[in-house]
N, CA and C atoms as a LAMMPS dump frame, in Angstrom:
ITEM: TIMESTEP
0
ITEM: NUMBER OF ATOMS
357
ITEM: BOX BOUNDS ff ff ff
-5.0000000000000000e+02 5.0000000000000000e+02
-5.0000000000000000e+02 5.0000000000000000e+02
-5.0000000000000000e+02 5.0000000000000000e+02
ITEM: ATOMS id mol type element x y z
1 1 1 N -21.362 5.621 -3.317
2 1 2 C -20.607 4.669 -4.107
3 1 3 C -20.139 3.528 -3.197
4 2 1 N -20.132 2.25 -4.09
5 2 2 C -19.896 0.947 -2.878
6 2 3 C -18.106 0.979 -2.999
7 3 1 N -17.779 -0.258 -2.375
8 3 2 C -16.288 -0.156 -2.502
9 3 3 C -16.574 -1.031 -3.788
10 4 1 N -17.464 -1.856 -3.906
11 4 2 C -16.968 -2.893 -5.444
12 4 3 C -17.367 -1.755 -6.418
13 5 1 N -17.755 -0.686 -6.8
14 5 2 C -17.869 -0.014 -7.634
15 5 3 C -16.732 1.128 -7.674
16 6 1 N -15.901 1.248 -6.335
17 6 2 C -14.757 1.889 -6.348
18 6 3 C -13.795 0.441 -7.256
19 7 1 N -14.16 -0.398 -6.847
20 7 2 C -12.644 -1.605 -7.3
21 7 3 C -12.866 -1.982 -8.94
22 8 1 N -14.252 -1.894 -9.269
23 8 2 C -14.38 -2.066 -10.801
24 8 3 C -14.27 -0.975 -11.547
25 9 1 N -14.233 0.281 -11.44
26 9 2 C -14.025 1.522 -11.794
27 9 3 C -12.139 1.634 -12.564
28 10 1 N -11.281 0.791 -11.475
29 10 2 C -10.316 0.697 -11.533
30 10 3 C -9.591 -0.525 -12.182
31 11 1 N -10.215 -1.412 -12.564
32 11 2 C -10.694 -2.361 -13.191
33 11 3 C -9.45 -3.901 -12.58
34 12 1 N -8.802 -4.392 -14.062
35 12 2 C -8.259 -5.508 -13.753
36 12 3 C -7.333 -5.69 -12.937
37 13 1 N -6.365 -4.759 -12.638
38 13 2 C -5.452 -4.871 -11.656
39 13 3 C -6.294 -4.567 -10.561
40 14 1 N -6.89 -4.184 -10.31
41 14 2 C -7.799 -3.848 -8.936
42 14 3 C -8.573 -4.866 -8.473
43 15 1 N -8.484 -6.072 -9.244
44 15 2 C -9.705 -6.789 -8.551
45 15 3 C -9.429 -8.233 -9.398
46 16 1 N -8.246 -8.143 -10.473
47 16 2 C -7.79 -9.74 -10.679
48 16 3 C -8.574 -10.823 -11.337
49 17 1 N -9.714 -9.83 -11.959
50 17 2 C -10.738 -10.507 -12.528
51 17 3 C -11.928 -11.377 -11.556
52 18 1 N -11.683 -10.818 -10.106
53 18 2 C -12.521 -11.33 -9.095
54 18 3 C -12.969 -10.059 -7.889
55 19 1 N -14.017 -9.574 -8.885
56 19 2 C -14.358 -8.203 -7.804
57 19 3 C -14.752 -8.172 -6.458
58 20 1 N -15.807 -9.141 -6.043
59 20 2 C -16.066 -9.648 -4.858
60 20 3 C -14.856 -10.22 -4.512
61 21 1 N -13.877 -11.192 -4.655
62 21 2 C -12.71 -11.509 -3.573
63 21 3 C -12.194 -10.188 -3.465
64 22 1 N -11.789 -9.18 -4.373
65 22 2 C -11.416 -8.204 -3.977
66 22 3 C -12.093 -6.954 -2.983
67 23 1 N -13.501 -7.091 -2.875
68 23 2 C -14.323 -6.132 -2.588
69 23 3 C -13.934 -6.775 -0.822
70 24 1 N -14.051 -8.083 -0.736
71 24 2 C -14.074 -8.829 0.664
72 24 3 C -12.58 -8.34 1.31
73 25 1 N -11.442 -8.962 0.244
74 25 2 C -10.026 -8.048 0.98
75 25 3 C -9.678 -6.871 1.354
76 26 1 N -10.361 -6.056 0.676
77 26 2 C -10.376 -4.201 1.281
78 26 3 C -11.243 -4.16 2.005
79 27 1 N -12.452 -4.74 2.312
80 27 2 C -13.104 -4.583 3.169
81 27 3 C -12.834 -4.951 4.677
82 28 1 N -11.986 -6.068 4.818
83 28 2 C -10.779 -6.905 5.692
84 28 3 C -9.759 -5.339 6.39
85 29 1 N -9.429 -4.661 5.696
86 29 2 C -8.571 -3.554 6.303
87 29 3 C -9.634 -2.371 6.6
88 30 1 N -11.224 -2.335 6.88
89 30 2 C -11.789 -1.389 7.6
90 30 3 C -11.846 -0.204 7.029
91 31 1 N -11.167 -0.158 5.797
92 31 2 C -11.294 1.409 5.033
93 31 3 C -12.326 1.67 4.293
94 32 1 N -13.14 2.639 4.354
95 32 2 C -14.108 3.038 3.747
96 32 3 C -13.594 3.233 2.097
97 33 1 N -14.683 3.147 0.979
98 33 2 C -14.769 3.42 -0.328
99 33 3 C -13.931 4.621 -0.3
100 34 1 N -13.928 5.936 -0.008
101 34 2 C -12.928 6.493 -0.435
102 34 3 C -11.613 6.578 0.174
103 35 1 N -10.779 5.679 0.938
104 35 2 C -9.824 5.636 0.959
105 35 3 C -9.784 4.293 0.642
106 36 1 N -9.867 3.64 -0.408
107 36 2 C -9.693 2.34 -0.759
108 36 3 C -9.1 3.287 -1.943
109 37 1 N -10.164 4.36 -2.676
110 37 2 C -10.021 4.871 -3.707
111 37 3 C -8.54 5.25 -4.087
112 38 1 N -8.196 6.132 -2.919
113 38 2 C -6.992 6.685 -2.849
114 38 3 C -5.773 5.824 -2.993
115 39 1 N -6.155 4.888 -2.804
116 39 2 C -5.162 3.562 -2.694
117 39 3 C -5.051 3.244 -4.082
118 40 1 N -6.088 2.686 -4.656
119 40 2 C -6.177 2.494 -5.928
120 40 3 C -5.705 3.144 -7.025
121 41 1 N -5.911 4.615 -6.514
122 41 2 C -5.207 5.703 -7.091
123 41 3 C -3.609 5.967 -7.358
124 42 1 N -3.207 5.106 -6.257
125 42 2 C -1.457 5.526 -6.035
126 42 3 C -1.346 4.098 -6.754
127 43 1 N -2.041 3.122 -6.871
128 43 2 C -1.462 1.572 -7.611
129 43 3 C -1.012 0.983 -7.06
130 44 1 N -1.927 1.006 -5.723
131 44 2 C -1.797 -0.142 -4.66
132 44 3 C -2.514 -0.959 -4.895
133 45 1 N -2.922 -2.009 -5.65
134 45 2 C -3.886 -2.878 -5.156
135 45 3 C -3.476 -4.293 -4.41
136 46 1 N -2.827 -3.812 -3.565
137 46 2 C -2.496 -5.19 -2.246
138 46 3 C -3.515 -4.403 -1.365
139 47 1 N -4.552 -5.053 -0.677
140 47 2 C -5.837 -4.272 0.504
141 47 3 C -3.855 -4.318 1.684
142 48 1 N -3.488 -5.49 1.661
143 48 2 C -2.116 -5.821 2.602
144 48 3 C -1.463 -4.864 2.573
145 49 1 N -0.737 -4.119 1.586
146 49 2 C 0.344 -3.803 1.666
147 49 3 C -0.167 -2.177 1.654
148 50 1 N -1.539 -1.622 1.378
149 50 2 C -2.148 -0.275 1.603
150 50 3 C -2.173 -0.259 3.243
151 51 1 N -2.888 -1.289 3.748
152 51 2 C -2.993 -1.11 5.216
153 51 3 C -1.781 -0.838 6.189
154 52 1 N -0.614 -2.047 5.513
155 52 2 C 0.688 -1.84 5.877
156 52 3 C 1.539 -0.487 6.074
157 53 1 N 1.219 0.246 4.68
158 53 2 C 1.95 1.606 4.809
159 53 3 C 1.025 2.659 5.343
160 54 1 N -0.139 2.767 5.154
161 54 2 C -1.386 3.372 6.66
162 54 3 C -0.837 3.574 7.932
163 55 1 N -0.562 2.167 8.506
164 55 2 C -0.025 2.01 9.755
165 55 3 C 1.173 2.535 9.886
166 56 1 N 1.873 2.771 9.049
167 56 2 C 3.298 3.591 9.004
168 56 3 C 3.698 4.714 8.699
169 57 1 N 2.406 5.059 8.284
170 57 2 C 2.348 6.642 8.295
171 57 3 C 2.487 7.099 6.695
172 58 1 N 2.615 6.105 5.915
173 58 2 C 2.227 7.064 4.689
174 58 3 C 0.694 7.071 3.635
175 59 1 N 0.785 7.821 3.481
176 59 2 C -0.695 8.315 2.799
177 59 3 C -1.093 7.828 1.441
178 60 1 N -1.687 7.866 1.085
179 60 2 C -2.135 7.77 -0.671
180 60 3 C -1.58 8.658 -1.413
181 61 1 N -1.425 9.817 -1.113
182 61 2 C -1.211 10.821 -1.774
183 61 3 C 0.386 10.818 -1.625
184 62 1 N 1.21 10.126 -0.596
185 62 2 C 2.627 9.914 -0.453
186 62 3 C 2.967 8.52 -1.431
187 63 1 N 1.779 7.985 -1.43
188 63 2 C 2.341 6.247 -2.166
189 63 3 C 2.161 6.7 -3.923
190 64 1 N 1.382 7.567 -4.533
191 64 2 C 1.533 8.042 -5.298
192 64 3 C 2.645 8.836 -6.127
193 65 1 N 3.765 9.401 -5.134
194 65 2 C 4.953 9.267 -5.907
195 65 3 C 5.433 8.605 -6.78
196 66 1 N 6.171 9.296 -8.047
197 66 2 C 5.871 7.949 -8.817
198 66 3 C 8.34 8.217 -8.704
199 67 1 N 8.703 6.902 -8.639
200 67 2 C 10.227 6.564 -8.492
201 67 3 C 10.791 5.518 -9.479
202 68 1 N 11.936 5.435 -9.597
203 68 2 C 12.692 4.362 -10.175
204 68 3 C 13.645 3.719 -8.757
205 69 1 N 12.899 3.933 -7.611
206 69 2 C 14.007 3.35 -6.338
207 69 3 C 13.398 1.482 -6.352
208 70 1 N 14.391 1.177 -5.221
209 70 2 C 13.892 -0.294 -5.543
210 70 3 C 14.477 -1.165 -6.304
211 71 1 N 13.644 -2.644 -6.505
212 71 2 C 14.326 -3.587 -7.582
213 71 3 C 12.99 -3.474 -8.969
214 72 1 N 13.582 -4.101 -9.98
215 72 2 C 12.634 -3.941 -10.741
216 72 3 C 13.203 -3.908 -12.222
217 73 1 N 14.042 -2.228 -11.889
218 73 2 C 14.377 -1.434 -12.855
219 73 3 C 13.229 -0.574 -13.645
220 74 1 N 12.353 -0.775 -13.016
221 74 2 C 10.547 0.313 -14.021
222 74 3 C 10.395 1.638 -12.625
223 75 1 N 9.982 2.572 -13.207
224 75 2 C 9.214 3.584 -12.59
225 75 3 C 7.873 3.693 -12.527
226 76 1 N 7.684 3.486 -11.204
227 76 2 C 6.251 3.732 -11.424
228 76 3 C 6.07 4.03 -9.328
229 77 1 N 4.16 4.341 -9.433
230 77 2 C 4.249 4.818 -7.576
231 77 3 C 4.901 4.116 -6.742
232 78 1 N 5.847 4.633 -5.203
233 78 2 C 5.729 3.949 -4.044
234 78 3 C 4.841 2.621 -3.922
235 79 1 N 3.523 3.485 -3.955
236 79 2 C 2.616 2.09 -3.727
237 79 3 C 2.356 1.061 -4.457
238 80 1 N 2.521 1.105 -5.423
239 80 2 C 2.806 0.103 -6.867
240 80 3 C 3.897 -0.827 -6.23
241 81 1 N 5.181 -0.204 -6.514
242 81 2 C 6.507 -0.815 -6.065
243 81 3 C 6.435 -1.611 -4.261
244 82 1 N 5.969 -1.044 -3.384
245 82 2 C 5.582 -1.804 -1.915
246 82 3 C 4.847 -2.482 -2.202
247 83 1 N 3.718 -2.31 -2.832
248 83 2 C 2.481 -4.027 -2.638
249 83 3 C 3.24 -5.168 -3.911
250 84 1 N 4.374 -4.292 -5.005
251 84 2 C 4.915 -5.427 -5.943
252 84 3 C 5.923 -6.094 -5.162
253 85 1 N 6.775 -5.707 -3.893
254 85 2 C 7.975 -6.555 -3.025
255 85 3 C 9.031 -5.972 -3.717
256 86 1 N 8.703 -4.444 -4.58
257 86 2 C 9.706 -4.188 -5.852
258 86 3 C 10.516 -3.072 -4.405
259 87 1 N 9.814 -2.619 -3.472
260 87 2 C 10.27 -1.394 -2.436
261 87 3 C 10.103 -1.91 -1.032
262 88 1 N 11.298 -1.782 -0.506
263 88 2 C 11.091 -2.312 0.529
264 88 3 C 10.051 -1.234 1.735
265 89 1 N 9.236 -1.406 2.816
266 89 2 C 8.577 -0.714 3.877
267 89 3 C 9.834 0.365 4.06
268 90 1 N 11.08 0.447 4.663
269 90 2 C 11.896 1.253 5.244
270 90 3 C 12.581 1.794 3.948
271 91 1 N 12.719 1.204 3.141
272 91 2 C 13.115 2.362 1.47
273 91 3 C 12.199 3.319 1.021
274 92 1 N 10.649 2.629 1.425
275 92 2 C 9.877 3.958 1.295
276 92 3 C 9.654 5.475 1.868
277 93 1 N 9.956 4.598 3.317
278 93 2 C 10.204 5.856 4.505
279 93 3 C 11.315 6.972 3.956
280 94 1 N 12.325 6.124 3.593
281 94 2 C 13.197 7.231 3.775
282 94 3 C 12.893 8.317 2.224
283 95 1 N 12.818 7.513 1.202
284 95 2 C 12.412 8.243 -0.049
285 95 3 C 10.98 9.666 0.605
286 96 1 N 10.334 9.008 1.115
287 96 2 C 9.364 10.274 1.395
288 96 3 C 9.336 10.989 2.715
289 97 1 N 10.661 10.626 3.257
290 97 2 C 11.194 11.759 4.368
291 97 3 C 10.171 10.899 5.613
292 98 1 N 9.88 9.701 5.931
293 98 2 C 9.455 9.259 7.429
294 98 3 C 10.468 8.501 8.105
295 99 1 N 10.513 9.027 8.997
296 99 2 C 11.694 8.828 9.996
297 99 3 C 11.618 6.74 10.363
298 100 1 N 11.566 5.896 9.827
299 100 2 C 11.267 4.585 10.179
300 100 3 C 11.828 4.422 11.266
301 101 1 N 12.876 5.003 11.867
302 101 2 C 13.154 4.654 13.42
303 101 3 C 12.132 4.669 14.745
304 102 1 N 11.047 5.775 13.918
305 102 2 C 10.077 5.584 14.886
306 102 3 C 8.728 5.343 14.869
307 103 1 N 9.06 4.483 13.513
308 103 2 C 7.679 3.537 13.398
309 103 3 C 7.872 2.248 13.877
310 104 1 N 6.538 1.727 14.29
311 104 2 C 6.315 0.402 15.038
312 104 3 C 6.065 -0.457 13.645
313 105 1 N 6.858 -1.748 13.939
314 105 2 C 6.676 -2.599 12.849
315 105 3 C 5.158 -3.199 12.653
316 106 1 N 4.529 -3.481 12.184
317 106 2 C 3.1 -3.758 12.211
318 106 3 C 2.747 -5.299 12.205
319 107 1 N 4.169 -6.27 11.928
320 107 2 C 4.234 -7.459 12.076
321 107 3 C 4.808 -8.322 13.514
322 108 1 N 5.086 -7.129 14.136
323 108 2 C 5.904 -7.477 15.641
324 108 3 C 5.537 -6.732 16.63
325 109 1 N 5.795 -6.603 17.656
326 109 2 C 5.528 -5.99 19.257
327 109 3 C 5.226 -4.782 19.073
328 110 1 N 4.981 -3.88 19.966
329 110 2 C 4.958 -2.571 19.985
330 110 3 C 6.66 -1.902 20.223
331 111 1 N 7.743 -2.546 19.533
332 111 2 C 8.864 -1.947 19.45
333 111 3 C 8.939 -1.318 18.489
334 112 1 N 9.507 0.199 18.336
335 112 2 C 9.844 0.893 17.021
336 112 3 C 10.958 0.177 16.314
337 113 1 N 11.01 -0.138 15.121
338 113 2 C 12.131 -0.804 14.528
339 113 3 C 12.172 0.14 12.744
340 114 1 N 13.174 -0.032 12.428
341 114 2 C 13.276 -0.039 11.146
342 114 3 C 13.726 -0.583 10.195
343 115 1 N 13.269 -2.215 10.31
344 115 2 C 13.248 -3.326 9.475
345 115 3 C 11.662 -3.883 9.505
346 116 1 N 10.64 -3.804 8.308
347 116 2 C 9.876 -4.121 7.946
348 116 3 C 9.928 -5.333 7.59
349 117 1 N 10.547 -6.647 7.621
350 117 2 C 10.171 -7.947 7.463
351 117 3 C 9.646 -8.522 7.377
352 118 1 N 9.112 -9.423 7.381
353 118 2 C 7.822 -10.317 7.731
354 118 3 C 8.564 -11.782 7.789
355 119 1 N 8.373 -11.743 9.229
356 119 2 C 8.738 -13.557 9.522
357 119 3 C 8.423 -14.258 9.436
């Protein structure tokens, strides 16, 4: 299976009515078709904001939680709510028990921080 047949499978939110720009942005974060899948699965479709929480240690199967934490006021996955700006990187950590003190920010140095920002 290709990844554009993983991203059309999953249809309009997955690909924005532009499967190739989308097939090119997940392809941009190096993940093979089935962990794009997994992504897709939890209702991530930022390729950004899947890679983001990767690097921080949470999983597909962790972004799949489904919460009412956050802004918003709707329930729906971790990963939904992080690629919507609805959850912050370090609100997720703590909701699924990762210690963010000793994750490295993925936008800054190799210092552990636990403010996810983006400057």
């Amino acid at each position: 299976m290709t990844l554009r047949d993983v991203i059309e499978r999953h249809g309009y939110l997955a690909h924005g009515g532009d499967p190739d720009a989308a097939s090119e942005a997940w392809e941009e974060t190096g993940m093979e078709p089935g962990e794009v899948e997994g992504w897709l699965e939890a209702r991530c479709f930022d390729p950004e904001a899947a890679e983001d929480m990767d690097e921080i240690g949470i999983t597909p199967d962790m972004a799949s939680v489904r919460t009412d934490a956050g802004s918003g006021g709707y329930v729906d996955t971790v990963g939904h709510k992080v690629a919507a700006g609805d959850l912050q990187r370090e609100e997720a950590c703590a909701l699924l028990g990762i210690d963010a003190s000793t994750v490295t920010d993925p936008f800054a140095s190799d210092t552990p921080t636990a403010s996810f920002a983006r400057q």
